[in-house]
C-alpha positions as CSV (number, residue, x, y, z in Angstrom):
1,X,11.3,-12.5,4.6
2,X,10.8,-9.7,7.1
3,X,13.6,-10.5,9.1
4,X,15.8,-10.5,5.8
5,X,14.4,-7.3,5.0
6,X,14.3,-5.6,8.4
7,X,18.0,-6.4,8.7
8,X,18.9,-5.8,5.2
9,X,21.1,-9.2,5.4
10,X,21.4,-9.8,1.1
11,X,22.0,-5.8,0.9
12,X,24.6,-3.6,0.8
13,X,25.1,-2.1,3.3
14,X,26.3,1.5,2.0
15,X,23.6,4.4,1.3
16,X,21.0,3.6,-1.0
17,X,18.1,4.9,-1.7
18,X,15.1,4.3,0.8
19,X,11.5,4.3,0.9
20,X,10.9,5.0,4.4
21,X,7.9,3.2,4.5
22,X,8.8,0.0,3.8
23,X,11.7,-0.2,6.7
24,X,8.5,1.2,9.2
25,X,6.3,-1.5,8.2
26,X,9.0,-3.8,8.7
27,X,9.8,-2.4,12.1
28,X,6.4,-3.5,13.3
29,X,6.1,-6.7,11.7
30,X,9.3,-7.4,13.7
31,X,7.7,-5.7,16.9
32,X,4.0,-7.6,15.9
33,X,4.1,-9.9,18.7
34,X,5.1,-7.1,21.5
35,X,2.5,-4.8,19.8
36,X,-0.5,-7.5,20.4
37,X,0.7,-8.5,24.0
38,X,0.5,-5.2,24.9
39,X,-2.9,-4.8,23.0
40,X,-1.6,-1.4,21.0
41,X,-3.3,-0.5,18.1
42,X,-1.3,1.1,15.2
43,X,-2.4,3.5,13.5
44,X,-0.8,4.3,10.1
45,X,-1.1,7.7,8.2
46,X,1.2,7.4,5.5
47,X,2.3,10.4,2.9
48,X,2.2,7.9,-0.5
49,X,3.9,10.5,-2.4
50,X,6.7,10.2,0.0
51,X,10.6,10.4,-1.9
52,X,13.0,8.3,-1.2
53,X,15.9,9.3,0.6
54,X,19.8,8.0,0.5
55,X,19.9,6.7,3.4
56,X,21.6,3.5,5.7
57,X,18.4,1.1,5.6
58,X,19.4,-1.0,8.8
59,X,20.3,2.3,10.7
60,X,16.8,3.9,9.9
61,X,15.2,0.4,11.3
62,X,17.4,1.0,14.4
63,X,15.5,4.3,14.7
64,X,12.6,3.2,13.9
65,X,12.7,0.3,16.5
66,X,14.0,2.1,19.8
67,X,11.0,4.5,19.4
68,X,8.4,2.1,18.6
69,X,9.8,-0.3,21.2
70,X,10.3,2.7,24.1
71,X,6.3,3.9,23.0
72,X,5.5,0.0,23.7
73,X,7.1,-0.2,26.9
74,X,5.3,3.6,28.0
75,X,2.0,2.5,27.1
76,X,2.2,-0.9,28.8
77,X,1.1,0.1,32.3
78,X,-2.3,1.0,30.8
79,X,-2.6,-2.6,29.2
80,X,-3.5,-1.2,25.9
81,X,-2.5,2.1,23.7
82,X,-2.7,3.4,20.5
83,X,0.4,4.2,18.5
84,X,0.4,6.4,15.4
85,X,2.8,6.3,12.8
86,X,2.7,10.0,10.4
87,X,5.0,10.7,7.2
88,X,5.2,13.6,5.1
89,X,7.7,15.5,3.3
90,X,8.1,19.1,1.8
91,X,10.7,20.0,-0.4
92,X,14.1,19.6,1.5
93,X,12.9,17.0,4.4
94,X,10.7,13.7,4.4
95,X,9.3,13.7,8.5
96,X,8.1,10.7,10.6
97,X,6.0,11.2,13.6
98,X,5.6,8.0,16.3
99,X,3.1,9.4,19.1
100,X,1.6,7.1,21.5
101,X,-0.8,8.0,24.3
102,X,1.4,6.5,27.5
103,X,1.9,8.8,30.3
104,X,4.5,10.6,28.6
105,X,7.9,11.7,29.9
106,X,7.9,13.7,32.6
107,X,9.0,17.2,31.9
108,X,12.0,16.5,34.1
109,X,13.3,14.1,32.4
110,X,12.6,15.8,28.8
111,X,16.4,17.3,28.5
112,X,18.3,13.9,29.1
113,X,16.7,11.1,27.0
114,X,19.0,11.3,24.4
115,X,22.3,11.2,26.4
116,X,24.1,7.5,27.0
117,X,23.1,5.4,29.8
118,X,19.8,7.8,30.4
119,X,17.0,5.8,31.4
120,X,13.2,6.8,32.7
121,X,12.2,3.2,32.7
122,X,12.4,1.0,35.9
123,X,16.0,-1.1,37.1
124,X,17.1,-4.0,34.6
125,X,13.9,-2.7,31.7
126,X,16.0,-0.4,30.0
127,X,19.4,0.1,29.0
128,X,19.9,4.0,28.1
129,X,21.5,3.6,24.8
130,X,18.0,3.3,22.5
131,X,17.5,6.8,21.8
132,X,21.2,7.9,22.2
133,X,21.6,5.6,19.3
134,X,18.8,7.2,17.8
135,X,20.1,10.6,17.9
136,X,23.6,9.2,17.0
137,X,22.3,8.0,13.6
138,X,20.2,11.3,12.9
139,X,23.5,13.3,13.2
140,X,24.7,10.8,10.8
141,X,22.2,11.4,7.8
142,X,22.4,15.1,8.5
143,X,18.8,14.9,10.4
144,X,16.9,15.8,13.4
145,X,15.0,13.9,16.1
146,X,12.7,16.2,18.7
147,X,10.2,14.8,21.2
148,X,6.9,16.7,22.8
149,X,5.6,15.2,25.8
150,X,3.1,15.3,28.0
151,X,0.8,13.0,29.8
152,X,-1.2,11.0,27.0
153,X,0.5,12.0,24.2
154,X,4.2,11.7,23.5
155,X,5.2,12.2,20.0
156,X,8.7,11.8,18.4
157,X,9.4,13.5,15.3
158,X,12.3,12.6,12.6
159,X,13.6,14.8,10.2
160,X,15.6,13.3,7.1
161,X,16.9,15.5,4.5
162,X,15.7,14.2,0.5
């Protein structure tokens, strides 16, 4: 059922509308098994009176799956991490907020993460495309991604419009 959800399989697959919390918590249920081996404990603040947006579903799980799956990856050399997942929303933009306590990017690096074939991970881990899609996707829904990082906290931030 998760898989059929997170990959919207029996949906259409034009806008609709989207609670945004139901594609996260399907992200991790796909990402469960990474998230244990890596002993990284999630930590969910969700905004309950979130909207819904009109949205692509599958494309949001795209997002939401190269920035879990990079914060994974970060906080793996310390054998265990937290990860915590933030939504709210004013009147013009719901906002997600993935920060994990890895060792952050380094500032170097900050200014390139989004472009193609960009990679701060080691040879053959990492292929360069996760957050270009991300960004790619963004510009598609008329949104925003940012990222503040330093060591222990990197934080990715979404911006959707309602």
């Amino acid at each position: 059922g998760a898989v059929k959800n997170f990959t919207f399989m029996d949906k259409d697959a034009n806008r609709q509308m989207v609670d945004i919390h139901n594609g996260i918590r399907n992200t991790l249920i796909m990402l469960n098994y990474k998230l244990k081996k890596a002993n990284i404990n999630v930590i969910e603040n969700y905004d309950q009176s979130m909207p819904r947006i009109y949205a692509l579903p599958g494309a949001l799980n795209q997002v939401w799956t190269n920035i879990i799956d990079n914060a994974i990856d970060a906080m793996e050399v310390n054998n265990k991490g937290n990860l915590e997942i933030t939504t709210n929303h004013d009147t013009r933009f719901v906002k997600v907020y993935i920060k994990d306590d890895g060792p952050g990017i380094p500032k170097e690096s900050q200014q390139n993460i989004f472009a193609p074939f960009f990679t701060t991970k080691e040879m053959g881990k990492g292929s360069g495309l996760g957050l270009d899609v991300v960004s790619r996707i963004m510009i598609q829904h008329n949104g925003a991604v940012t990222v503040n990082s330093e060591p222990g906290a990197t934080q990715f931030e979404i911006c959707l419009p309602i």
